[in-house]
C-alpha positions as CSV (number, residue, x, y, z in Angstrom):
1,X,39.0,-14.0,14.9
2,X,36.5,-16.8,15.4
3,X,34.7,-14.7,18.3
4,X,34.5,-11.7,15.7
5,X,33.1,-13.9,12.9
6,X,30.6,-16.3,15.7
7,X,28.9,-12.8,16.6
8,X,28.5,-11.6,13.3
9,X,26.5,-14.7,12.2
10,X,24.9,-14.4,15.6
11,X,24.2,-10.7,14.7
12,X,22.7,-11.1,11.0
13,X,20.7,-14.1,12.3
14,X,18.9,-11.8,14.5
15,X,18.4,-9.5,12.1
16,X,17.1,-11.9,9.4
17,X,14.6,-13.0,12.0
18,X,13.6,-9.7,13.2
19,X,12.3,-9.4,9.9
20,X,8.4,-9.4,9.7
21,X,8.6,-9.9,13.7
22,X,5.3,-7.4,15.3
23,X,6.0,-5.3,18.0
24,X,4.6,-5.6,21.6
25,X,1.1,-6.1,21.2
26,X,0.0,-2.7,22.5
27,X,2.0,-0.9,20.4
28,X,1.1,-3.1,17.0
29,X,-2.6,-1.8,18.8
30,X,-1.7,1.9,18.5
31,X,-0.4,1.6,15.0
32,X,-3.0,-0.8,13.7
33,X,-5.6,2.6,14.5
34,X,-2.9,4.6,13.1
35,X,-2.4,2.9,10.0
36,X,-7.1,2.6,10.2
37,X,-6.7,6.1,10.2
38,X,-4.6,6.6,7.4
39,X,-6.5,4.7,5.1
40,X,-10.1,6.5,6.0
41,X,-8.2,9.8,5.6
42,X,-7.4,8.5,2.0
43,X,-10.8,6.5,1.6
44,X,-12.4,9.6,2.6
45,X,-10.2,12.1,0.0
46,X,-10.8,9.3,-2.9
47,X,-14.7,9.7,-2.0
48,X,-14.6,13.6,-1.8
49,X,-12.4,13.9,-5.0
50,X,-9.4,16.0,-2.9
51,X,-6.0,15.4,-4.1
52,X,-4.7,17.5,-1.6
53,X,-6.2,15.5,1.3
54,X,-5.3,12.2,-0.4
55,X,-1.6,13.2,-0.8
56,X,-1.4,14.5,2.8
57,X,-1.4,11.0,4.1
58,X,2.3,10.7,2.3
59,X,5.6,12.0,3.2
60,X,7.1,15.3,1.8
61,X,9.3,12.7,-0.4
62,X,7.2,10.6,-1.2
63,X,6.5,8.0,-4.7
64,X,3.5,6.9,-6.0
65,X,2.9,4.5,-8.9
66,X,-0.7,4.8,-10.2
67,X,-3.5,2.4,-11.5
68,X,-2.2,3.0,-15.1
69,X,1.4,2.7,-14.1
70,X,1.9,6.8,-13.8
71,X,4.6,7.5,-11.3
72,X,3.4,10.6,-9.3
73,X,6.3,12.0,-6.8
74,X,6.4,14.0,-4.2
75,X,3.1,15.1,-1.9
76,X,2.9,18.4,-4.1
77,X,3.1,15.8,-7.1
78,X,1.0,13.3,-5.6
79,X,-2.0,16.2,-4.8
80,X,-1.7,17.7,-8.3
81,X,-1.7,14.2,-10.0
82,X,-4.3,12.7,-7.8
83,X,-6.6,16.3,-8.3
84,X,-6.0,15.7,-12.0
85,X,-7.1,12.5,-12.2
86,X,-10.2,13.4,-9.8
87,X,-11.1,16.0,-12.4
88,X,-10.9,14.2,-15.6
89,X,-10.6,10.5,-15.7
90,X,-12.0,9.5,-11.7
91,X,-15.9,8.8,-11.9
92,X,-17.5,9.8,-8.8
93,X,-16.7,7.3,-6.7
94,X,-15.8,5.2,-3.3
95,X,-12.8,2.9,-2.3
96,X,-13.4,-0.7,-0.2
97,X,-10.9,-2.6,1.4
98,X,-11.4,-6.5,0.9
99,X,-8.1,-8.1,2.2
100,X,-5.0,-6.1,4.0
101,X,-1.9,-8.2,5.0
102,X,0.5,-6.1,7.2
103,X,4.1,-7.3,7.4
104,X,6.5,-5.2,9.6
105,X,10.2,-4.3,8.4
106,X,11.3,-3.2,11.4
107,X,9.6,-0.9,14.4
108,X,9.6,1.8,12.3
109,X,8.9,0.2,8.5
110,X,5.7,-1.3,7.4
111,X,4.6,-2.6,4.4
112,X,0.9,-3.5,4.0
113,X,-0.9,-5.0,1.1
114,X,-4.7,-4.4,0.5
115,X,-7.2,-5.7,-1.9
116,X,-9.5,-3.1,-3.2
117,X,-12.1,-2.1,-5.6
118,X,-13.7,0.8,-7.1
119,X,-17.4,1.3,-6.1
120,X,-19.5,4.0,-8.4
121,X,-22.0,6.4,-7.2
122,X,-25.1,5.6,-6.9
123,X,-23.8,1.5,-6.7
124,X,-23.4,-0.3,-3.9
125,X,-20.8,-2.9,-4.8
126,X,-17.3,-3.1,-6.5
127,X,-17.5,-2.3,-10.5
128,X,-16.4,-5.5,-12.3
129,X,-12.8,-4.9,-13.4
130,X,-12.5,-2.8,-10.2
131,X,-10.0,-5.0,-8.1
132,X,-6.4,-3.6,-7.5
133,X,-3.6,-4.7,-5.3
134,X,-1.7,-1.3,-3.7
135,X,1.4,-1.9,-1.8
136,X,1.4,0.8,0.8
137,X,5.0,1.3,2.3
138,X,5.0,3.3,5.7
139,X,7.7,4.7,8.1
140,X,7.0,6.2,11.4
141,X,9.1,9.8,11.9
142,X,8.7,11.5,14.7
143,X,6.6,9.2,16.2
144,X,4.1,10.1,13.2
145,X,3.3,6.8,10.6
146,X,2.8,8.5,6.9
147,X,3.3,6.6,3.4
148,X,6.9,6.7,1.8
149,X,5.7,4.8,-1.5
150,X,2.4,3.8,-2.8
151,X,2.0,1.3,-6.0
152,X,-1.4,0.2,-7.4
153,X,-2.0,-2.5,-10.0
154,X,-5.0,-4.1,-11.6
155,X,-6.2,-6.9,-10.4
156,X,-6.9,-9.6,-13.0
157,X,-6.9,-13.0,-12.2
158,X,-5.6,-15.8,-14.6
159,X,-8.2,-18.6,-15.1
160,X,-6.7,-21.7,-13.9
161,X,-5.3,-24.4,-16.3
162,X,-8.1,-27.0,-17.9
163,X,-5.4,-29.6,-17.5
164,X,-2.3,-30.2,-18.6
165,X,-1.6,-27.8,-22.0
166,X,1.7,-27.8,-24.6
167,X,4.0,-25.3,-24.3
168,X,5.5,-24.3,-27.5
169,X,9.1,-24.9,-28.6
170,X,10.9,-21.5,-29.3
C-alpha cells in the first residue's frame, strides 16, 4: 500500500513539473516557425479583411471570444463572424505583435499570450486605445499545430496609486 501511494506522489509530482517544461530545443525550433506562421496567416487575413482565411488558422471546433466580448464558435462561425466584422465595424487596418509569452501545457498544448495593437491605414503606428491581450490556445493533431480557443480583451492599463488612498467602509 505504501509503494502504491509513494509512486503516485512520485507520479503527480512529475506531472505538476512537466507543466510549462519546453520540449527539446529542435522541436520547440520547428514549432516556434509553426506557431510564426500561424500568426502571419492570421496577421495577413486581419490585413486583407478575409474571414475565411483568418478562421482557417483554427480547428473545426474551435471558440473564439472577440474584442467586444462576442463569442464566435466554430471555424464556419469564426469566418462568418470575423467576415462580418471586416465588413461593418473593422477599419481598414493592420495587426502588430508587441510582447508574446509562450508557456507549454504539454508536447502537444500551448498557450501563448501576445500584446497587440490595431494599426490604421495609411498610419504607421498602433491607434491609441488599440492594445489587446489575446490568449491563443493551440494543440498539435496530426502533427499539425492550429488554435482550439482564442480570447481578446482590451488593454487598458490602471494608473498607478498617488499614495496611499481610503477605501470606503461598505
Amino acid at each position: 500500500m505504501k509503494r502504491n501511494k509513494v509512486a503516485a506522489l512520485i507520479g503527480a509530482a512529475c506531472v505538476a513539473l512537466a507543466i510549462g517544461a519546453v520540449p527539446a530545443s529542435a522541436s520547440a525550433r520547428d514549432d516556434r516557425a509553426e506557431f510564426a506562421r500561424i500568426l502571419k496567416q492570421q496577421y495577413d487575413a486581419w490585413s486583407e479583411e478575409d474571414g475565411a482565411k483568418f478562421a482557417a488558422t483554427f480547428t473545426k471546433d474551435a471558440d473564439m471570444v472577440t474584442f467586444n466580448g462576442d463569442h464566435l464558435s466554430t471555424r464556419k462561425g469564426i469566418a462568418e463572424g470575423m467576415q462580418y466584422y471586416f465588413d461593418h465595424y473593422i477599419p481598414a487596418s493592420r495587426l502588430k505583435l508587441l510582447d508574446e509569452r509562450v508557456r507549454y501545457v504539454d508536447r502537444d498544448l500551448v498557450v501563448i499570450v501576445r500584446t497587440t495593437c490595431i494599426i490604421e491605414r495609411p498610419a504607421t503606428d498602433c491607434r491609441d486605445g488599440s492594445l489587446s491581450r489575446n490568449t491563443n490556445v493551440l494543440s498539435r493533431r496530426d502533427g499539425r499545430w492550429l488554435q482550439e480557443s482564442f480570447q481578446n480583451t482590451r488593454y487598458v492599463p490602471i494608473p498607478p496609486s498617488s499614495g496611499s488612498q481610503e477605501v470606503p467602509e461598505s
